[in-house]
C-alpha positions as CSV (number, residue, x, y, z in Angstrom):
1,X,116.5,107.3,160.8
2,X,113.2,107.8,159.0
3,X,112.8,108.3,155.8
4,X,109.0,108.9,155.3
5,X,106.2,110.6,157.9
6,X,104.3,108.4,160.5
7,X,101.0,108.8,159.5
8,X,99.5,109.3,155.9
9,X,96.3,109.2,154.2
10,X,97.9,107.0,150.9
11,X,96.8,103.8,150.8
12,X,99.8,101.1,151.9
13,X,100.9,97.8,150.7
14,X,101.2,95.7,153.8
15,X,102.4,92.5,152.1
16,X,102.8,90.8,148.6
17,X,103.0,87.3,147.5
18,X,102.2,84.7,144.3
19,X,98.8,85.2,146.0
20,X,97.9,88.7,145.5
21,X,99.0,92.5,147.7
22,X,97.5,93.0,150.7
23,X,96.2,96.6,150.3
24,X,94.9,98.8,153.9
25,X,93.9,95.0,155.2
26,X,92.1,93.6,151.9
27,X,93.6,90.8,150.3
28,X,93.5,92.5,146.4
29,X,93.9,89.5,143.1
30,X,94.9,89.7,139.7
31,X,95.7,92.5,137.7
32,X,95.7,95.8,139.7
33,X,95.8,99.7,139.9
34,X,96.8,100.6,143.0
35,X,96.2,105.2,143.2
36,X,97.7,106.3,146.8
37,X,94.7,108.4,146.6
38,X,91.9,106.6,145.1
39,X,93.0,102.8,146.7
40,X,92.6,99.5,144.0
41,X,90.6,99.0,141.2
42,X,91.5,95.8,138.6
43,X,93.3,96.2,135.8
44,X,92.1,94.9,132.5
45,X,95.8,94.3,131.5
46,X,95.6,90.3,131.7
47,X,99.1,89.5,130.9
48,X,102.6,90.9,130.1
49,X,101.8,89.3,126.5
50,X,98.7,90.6,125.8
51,X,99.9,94.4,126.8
52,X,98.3,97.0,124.7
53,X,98.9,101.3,124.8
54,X,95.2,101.5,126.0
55,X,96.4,99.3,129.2
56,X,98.7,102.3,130.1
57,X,96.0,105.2,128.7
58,X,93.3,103.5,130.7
59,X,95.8,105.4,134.0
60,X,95.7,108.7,132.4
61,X,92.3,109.8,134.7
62,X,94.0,109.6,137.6
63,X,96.7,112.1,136.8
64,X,99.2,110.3,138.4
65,X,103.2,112.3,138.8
66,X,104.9,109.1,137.9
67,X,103.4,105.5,137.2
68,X,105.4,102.1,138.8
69,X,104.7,99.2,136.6
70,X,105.1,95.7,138.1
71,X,106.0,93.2,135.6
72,X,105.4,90.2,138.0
73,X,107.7,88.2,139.1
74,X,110.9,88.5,136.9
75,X,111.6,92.1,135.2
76,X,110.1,92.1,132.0
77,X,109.9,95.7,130.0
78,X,107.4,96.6,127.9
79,X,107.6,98.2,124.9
80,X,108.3,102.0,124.9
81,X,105.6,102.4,122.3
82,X,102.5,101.4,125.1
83,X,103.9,103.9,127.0
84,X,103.8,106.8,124.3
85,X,100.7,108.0,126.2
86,X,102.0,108.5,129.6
87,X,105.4,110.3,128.6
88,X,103.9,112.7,126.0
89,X,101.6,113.8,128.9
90,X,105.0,114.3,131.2
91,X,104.1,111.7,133.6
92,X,107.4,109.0,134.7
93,X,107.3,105.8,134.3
94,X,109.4,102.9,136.2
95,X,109.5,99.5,135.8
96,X,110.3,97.1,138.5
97,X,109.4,93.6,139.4
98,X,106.3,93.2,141.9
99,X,109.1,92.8,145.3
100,X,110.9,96.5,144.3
101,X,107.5,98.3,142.7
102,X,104.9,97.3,146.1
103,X,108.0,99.0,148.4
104,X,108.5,101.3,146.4
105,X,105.3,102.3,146.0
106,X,104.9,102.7,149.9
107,X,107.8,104.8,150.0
108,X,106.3,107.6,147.6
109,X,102.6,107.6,149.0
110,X,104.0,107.9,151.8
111,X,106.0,111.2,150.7
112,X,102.3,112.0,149.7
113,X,103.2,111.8,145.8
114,X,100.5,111.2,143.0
115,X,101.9,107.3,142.3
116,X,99.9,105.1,140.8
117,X,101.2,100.8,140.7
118,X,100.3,99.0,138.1
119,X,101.1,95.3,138.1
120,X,100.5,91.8,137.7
């Protein structure tokens, strides 16, 4: 059975690794933003550590419906206070490591939903 349509216009994570997500064929590194609409753009989040609330406002413009934040490798939260931002505008939030947020990702573009990935 099928769960999502044959043919979309979102963008599509074909594959992920240590070495970066390959995004509609392009091989995309470092930190990314990844709109089903608008395709990747870097991320000027460098590191779960160094995580500020104007990492999370900087998503804002693209009026996403619900945000999927990949914390890397290993599930890693960040504080609910960077994320004040999103949720007083309404907009969900998820955290997931890389592996669950790229496929989960797909799955919702797919749908044709306003996602947006964030991640590592």
């Amino acid at each position: 059975m099928k769960l999502h349509p044959d043919a979309s216009n979102a963008y599509a994570i074909q594959s992920y690794s240590a070495e970066g997500v390959v995004v509609n064929g392009k091989l995309q590194t470092g930190a990314m933003i990844l709109c089903a609409v608008n395709g990747p753009q870097k991320w000027s989040a460098s590191s779960f550590e160094n995580l500020n609330q104007a990492h999370f406002d900087a998503l804002l413009p693209l009026q996403p419906e619900l945000v999927l934040f990949g914390s890397g490798a290993k599930l890693q939260f960040p504080a609910p206070r960077l994320l004040q931002g999103l949720i007083a505008k309404g907009i969900g939030v998820e955290t997931m490591d890389n592996g669950a947020a790229c496929r989960t990702f797909n799955v919702l573009a797919g749908e044709g939903r306003r996602v947006v990935l964030a991640l590592f």
